[in-house]
C-alpha positions as a LaTeX table, in Angstrom:
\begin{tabular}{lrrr}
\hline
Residue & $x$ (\AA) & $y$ (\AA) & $z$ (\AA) \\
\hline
Unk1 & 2.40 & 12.36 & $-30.54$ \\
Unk2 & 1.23 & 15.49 & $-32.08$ \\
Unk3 & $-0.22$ & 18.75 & $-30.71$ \\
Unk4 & $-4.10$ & 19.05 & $-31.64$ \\
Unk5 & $-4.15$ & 22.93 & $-32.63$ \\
Unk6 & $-5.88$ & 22.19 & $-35.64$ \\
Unk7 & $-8.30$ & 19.15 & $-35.24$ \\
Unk8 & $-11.83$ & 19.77 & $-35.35$ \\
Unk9 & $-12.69$ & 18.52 & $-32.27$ \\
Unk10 & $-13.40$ & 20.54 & $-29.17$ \\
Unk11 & $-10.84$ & 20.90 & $-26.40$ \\
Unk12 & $-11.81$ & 20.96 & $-22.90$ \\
Unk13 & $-9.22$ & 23.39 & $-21.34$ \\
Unk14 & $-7.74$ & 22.41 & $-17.64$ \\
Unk15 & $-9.10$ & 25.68 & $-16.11$ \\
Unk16 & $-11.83$ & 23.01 & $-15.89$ \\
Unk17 & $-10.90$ & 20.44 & $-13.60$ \\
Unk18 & $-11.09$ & 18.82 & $-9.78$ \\
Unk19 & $-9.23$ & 17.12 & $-7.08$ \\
Unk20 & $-11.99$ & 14.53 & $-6.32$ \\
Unk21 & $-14.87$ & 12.56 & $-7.46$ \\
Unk22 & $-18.76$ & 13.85 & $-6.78$ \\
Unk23 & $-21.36$ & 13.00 & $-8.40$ \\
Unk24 & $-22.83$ & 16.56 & $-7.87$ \\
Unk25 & $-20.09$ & 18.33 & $-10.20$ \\
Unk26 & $-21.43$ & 20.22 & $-13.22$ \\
Unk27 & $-20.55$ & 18.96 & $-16.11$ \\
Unk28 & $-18.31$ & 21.05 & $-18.21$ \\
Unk29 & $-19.67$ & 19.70 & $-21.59$ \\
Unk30 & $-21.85$ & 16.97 & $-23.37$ \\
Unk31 & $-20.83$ & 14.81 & $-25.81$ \\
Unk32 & $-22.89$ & 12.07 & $-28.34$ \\
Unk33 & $-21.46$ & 8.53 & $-27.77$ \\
Unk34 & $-18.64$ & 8.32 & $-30.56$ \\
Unk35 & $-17.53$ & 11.67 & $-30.38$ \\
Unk36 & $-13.59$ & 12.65 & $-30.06$ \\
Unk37 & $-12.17$ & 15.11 & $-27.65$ \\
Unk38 & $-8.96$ & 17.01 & $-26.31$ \\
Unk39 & $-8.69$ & 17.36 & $-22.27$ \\
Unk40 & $-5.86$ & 19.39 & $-21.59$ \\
Unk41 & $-4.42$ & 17.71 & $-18.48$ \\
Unk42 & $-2.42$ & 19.76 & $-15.43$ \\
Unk43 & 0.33 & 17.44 & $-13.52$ \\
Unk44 & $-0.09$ & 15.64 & $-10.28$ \\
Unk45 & 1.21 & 18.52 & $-8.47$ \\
Unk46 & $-1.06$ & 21.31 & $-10.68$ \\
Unk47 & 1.67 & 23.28 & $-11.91$ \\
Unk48 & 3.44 & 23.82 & $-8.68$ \\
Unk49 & 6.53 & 22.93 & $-9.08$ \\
Unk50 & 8.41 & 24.85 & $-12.43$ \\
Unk51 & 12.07 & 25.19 & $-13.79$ \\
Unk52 & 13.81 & 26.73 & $-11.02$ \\
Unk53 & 11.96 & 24.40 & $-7.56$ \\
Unk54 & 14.10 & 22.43 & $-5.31$ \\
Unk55 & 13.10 & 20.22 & $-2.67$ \\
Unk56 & 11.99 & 22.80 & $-0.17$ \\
Unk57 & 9.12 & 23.12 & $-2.60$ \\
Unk58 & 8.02 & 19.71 & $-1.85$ \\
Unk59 & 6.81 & 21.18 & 1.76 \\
Unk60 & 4.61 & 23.84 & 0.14 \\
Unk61 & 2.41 & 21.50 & $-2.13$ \\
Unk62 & $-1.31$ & 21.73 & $-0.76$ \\
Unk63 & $-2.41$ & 18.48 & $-0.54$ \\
Unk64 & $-5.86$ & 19.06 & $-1.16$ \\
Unk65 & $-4.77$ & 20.21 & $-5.07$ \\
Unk66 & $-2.80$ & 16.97 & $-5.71$ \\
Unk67 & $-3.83$ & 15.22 & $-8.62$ \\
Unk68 & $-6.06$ & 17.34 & $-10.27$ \\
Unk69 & $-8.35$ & 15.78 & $-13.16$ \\
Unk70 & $-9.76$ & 17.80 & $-16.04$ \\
Unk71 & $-13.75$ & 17.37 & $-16.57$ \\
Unk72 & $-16.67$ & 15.93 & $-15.98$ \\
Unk73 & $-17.68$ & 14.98 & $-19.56$ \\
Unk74 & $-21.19$ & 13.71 & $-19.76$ \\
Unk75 & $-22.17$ & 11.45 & $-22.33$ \\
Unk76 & $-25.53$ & 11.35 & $-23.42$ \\
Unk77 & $-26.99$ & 8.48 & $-22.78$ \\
Unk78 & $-24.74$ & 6.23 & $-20.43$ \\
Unk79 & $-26.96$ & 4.88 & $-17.88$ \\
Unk80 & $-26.02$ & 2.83 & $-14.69$ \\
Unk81 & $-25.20$ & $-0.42$ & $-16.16$ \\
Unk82 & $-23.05$ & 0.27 & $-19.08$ \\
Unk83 & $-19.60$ & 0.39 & $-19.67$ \\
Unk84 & $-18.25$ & 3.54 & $-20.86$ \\
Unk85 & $-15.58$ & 2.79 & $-23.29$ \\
Unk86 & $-12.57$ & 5.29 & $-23.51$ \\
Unk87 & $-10.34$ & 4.77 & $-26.72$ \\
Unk88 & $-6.87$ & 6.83 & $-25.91$ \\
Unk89 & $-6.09$ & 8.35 & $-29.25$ \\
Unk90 & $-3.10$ & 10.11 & $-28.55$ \\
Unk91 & $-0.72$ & 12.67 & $-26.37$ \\
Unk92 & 0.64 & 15.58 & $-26.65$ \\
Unk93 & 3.35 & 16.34 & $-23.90$ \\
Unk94 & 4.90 & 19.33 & $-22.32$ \\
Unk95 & 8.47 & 18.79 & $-22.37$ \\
Unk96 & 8.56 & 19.47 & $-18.32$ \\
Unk97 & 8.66 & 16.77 & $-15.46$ \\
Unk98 & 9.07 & 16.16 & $-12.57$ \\
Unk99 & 9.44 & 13.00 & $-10.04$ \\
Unk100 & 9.94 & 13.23 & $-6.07$ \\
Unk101 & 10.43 & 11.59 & $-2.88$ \\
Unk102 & 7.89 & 12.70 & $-0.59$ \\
Unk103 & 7.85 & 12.15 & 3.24 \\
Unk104 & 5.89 & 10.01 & 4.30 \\
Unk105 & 4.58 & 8.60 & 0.99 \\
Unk106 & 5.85 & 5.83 & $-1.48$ \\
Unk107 & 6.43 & 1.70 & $-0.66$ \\
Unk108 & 9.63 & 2.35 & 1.12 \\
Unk109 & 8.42 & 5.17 & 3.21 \\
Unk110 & 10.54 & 4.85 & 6.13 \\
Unk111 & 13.71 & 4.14 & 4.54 \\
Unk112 & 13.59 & 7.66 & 2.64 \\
Unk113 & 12.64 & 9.72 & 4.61 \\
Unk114 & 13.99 & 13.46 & 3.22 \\
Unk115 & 12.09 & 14.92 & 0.43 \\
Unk116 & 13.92 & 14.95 & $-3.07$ \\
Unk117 & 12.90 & 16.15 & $-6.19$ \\
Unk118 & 13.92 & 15.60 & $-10.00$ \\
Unk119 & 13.29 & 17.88 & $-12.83$ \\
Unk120 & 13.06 & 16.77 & $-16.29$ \\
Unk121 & 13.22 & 18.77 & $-19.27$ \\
Unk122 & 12.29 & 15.96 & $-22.16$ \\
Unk123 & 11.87 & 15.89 & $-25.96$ \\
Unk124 & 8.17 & 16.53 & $-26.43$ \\
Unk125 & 7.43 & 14.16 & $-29.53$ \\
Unk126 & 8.35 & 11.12 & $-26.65$ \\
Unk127 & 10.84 & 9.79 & $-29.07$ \\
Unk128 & 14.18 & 10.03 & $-27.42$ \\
Unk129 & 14.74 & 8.74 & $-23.60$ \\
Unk130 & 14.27 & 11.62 & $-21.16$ \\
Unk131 & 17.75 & 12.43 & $-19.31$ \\
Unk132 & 18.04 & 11.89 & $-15.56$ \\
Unk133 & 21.95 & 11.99 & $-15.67$ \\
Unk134 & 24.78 & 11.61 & $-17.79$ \\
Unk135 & 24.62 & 7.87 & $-17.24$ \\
Unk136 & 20.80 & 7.54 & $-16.98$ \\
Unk137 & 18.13 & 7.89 & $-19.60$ \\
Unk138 & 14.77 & 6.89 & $-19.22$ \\
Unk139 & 12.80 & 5.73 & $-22.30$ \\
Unk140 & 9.12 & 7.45 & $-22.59$ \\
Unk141 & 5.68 & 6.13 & $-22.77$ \\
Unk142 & 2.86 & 8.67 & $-22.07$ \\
Unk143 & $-0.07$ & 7.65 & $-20.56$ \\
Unk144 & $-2.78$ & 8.66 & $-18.12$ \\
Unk145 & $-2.24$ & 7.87 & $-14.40$ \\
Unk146 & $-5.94$ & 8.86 & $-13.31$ \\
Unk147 & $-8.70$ & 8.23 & $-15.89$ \\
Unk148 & $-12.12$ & 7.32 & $-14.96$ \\
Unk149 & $-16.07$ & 8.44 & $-14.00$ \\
Unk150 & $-18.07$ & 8.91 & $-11.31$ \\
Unk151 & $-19.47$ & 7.02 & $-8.40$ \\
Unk152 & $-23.21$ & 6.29 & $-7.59$ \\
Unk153 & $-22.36$ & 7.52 & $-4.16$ \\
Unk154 & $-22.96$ & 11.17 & $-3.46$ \\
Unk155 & $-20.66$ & 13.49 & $-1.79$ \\
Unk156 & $-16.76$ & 14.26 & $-2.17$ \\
Unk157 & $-14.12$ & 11.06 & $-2.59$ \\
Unk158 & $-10.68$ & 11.18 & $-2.24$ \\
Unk159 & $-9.19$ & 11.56 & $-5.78$ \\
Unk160 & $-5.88$ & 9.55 & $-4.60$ \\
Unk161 & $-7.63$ & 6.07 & $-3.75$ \\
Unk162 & $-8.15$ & 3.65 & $-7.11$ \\
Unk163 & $-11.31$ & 2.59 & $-7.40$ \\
Unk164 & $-14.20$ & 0.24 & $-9.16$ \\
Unk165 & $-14.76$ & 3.01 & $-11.50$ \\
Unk166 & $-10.93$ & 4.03 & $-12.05$ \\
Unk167 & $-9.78$ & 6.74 & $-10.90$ \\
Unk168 & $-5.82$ & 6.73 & $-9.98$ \\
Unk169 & $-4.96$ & 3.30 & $-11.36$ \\
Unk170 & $-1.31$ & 4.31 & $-12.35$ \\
Unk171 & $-1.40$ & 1.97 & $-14.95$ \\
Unk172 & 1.38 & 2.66 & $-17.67$ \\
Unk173 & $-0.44$ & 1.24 & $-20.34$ \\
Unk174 & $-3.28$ & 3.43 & $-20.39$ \\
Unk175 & $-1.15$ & 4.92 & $-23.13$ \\
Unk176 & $-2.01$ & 5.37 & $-26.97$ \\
Unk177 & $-4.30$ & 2.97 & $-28.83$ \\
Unk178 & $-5.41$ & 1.48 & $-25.45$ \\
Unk179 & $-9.16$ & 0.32 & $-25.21$ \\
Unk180 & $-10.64$ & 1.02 & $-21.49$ \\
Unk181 & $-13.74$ & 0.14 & $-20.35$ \\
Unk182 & $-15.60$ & 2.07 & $-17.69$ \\
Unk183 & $-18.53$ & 0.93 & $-15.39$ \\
Unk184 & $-21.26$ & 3.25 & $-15.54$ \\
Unk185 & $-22.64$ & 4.57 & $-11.81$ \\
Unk186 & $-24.49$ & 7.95 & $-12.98$ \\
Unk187 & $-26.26$ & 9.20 & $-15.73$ \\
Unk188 & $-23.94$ & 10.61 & $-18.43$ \\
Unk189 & $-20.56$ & 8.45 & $-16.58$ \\
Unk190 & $-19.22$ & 12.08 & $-15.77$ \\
Unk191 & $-15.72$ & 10.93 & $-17.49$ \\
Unk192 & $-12.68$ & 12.88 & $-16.25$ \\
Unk193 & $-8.62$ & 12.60 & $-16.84$ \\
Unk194 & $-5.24$ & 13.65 & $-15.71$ \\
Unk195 & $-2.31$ & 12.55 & $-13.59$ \\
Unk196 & $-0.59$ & 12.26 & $-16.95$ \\
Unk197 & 3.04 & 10.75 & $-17.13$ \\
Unk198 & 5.88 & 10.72 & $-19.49$ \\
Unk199 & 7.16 & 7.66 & $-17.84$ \\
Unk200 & 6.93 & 5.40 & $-15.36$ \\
Unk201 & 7.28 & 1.61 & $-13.73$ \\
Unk202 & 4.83 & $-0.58$ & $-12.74$ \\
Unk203 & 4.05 & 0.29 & $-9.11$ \\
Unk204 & 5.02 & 3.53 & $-9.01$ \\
Unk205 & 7.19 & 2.64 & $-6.38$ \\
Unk206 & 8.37 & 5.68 & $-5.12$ \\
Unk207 & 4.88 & 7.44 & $-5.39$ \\
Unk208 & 5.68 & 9.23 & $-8.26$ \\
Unk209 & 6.40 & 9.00 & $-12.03$ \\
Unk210 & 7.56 & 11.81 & $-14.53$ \\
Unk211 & 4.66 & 13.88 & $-13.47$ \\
Unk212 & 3.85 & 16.11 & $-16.76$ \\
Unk213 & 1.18 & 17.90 & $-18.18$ \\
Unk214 & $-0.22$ & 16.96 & $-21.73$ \\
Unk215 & $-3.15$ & 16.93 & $-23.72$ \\
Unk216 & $-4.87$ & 13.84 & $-24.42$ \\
Unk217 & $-7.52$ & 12.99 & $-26.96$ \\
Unk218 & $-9.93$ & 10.30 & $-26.52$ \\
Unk219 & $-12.79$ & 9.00 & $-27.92$ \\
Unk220 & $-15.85$ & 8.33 & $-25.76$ \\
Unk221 & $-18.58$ & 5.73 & $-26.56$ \\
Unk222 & $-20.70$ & 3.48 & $-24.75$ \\
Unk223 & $-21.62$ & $-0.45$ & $-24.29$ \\
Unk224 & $-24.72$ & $-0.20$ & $-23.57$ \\
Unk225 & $-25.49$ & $-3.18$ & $-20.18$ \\
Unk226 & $-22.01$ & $-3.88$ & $-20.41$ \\
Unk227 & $-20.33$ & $-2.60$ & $-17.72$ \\
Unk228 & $-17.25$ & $-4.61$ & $-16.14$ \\
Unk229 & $-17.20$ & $-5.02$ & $-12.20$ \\
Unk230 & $-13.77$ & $-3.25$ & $-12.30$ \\
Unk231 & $-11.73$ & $-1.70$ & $-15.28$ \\
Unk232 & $-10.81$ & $-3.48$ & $-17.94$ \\
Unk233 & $-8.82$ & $-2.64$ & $-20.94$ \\
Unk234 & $-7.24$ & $-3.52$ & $-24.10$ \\
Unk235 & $-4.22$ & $-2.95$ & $-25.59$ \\
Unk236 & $-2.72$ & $-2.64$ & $-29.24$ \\
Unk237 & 0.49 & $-4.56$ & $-29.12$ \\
Unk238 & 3.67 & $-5.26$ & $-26.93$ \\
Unk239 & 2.96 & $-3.02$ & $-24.03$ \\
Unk240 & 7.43 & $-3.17$ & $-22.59$ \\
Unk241 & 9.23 & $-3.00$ & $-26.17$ \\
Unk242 & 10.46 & 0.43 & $-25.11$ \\
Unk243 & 11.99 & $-1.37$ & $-22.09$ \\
Unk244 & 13.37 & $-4.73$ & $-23.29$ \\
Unk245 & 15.73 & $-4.18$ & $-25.85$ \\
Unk246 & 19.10 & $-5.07$ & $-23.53$ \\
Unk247 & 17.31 & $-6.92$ & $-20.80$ \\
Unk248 & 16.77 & $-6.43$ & $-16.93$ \\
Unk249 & 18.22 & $-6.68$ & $-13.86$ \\
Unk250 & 15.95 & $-8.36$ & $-11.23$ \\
Unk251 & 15.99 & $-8.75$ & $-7.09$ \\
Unk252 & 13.19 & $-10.53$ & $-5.51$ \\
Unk253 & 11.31 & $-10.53$ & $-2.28$ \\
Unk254 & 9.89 & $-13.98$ & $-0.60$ \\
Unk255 & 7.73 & $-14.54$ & 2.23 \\
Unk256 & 4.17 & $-15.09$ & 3.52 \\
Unk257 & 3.23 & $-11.50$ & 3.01 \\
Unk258 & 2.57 & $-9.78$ & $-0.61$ \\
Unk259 & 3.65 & $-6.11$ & 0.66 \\
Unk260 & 6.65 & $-7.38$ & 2.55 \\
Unk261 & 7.57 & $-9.02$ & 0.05 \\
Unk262 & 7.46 & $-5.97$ & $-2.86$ \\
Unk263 & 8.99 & $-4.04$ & $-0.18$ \\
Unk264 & 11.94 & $-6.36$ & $-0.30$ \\
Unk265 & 12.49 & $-6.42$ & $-4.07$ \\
Unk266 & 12.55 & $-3.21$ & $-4.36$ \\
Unk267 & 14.86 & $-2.37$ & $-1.38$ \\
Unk268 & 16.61 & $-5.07$ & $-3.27$ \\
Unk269 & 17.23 & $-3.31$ & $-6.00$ \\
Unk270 & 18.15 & 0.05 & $-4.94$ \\
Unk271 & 20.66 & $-1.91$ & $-2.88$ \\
Unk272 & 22.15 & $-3.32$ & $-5.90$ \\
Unk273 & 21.72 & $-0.05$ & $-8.60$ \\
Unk274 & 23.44 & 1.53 & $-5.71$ \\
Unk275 & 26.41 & $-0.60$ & $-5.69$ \\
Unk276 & 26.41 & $-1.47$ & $-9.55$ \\
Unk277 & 26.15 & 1.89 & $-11.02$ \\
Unk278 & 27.56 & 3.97 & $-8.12$ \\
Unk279 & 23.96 & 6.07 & $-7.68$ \\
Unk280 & 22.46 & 7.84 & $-4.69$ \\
Unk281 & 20.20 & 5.29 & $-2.28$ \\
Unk282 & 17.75 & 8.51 & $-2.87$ \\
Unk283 & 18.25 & 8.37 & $-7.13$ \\
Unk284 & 17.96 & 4.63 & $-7.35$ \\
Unk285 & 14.39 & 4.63 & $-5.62$ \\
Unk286 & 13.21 & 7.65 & $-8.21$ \\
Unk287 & 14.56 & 5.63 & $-11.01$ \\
Unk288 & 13.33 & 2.03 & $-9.62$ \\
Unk289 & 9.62 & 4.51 & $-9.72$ \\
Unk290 & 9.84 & 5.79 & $-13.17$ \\
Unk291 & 11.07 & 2.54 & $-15.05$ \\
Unk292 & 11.32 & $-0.69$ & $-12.99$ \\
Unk293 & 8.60 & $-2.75$ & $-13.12$ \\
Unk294 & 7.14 & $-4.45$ & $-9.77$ \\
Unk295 & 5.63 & $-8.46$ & $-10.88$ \\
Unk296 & 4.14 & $-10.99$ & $-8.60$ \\
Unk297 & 6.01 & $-13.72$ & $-9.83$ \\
Unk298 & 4.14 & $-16.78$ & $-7.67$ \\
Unk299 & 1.50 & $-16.73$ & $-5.61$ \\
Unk300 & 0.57 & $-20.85$ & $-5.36$ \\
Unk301 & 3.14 & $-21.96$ & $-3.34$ \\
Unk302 & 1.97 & $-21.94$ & 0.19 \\
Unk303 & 3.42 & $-20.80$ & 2.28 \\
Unk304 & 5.79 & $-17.81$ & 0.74 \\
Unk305 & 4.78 & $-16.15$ & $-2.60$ \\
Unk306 & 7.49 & $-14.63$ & $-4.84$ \\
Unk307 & 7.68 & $-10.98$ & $-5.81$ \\
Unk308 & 10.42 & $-9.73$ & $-8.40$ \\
Unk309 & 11.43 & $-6.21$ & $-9.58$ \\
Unk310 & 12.62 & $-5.96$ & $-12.74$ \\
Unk311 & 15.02 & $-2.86$ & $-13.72$ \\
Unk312 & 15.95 & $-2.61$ & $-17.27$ \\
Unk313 & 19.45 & $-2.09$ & $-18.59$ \\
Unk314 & 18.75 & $-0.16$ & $-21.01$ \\
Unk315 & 18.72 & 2.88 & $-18.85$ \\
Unk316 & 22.21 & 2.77 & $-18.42$ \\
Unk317 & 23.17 & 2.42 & $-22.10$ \\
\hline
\end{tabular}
């Protein structure tokens, strides 16, 4: 996980980026299908929060610059109709995170209700576990939380909502070596990126990761009549061996409902990290966000499905 000073590729700095999808946005360059790029990538929070912010910071983030995404990139010659297919190459991370619990947002909403925020100053090759507390380290996977290209529908879209073309998936495995494919809605795909992470669980439980700026490079080409009613992706090996190595600790929620159910396993957990490693209600849900993964375990039993968090122990060790 290298910097990219001296490739020969262009870089597409994040002066050039935008908080939601429109179909209407200039592009900020063209590239040939097969070509490789750099898109320097802001954090969810566009800088806002630095070294020295505390929670009262939380309060002062303008909504309407959350999740900012570096781009459009057109590609010549994507059409409606084909699948725009992003090959992640690689990352290059800041070394500065940060995670939060913000009112109002996240799966257990109403239980935490006071903002709280976590800064994290971590080893910028990704190698070592970023530190959360002298009994907590979190191993690191960059990847891209919002990745995707523009709808056929004109006017401004909410950059927070996933959607059929991508967008804010928060899926940790859009990491390194990953294959995505994109459906094409508008000429040229109009590909954009950011929301990058350092780390963070499936489900995002909390509503946050380890927000960081980095650079990514990707290469874009195209399948041409081949686009994919949704994302799809492939990846190039184990996609948890920097989780699994001393196993998990798992609660589970049961019932007729999907999101009650999550909501359970997860309020599981932090009920049990809580008592087990003698942590903060408030630290337990960050943590739970940034390296627990949420699974729907069953969902054929009639009438209760099963949903299980897993939390893994290496963190602790």
């Amino acid at each position: 996980m290298s910097g990219h000073a001296d490739t020969p590729w262009r870089t597409i700095h994040s002066a050039h980026h935008h908080c939601g999808w429109d179909n209407a946005l200039e592009p900020v360059t063209t590239v040939a299908p097969g070509e490789t790029l750099t898109l320097q990538c802001l954090d969810a929070a566009g800088g806002h929060y630095k070294p020295e912010s505390t929670a009262a910071d939380i309060a002062t983030m303008d909504p309407a610059r959350v999740n900012p995404v570096t781009g459009p990139v057109f590609v010549d010659g994507a059409e409606p109709g084909d699948a725009l297919k992003v090959t992640i190459r690689d990352f290059a991370p800041s070394g500065f995170g940060w995670s939060a619990i913000i009112p109002d947002f996240g799966l257990l909403a109403d239980q935490f209700t006071a903002p709280r925020l976590h800064l994290w100053d971590y080893d910028r090759t990704a190698r070592t576990p970023g530190v959360f507390s002298t009994h907590a380290r979190v191993p690191l996977k960059p990847f891209a939380g919002t990745i995707g290209v523009a709808l056929a529908e004109p006017g401004a879209h909410d950059i927070i909502p996933p959607r059929r073309t991508g967008g804010n998936m928060d899926i940790r495995d859009m990491a390194a070596g990953t294959e995505l494919y994109l459906p094409v809605e508008v000429a040229g795909a109009l590909f954009s990126v950011g929301d990058t992470h350092a780390a963070q669980g499936d489900g995002e439980v909390c509503g946050t990761a380890i927000e960081s700026a980095m650079d990514i490079t990707v290469t874009l080409d195209l399948v041409k009549g081949g686009a994919p009613a949704f994302p799809r992706f492939s990846t190039p090996g184990p996609v948890t061996r920097h989780l699994d190595a001393k196993g998990y600790e798992a609660t589970t929620g049961i019932g007729p409902d999907l999101m009650t159910a999550a909501r359970d396993a997860v309020s599981g957990m932090v009920d049990h990290l809580s008592r087990w490693r003698d942590l903060a209600p408030e630290d337990a849900y960050l943590l739970c966000s940034v390296c627990g993964d949420l699974r729907i375990s069953e969902v054929v039993d009639a009438p209760n499905w099963v949903v299980s968090f897993y939390f893994p122990r290496i963190v602790f060790e």
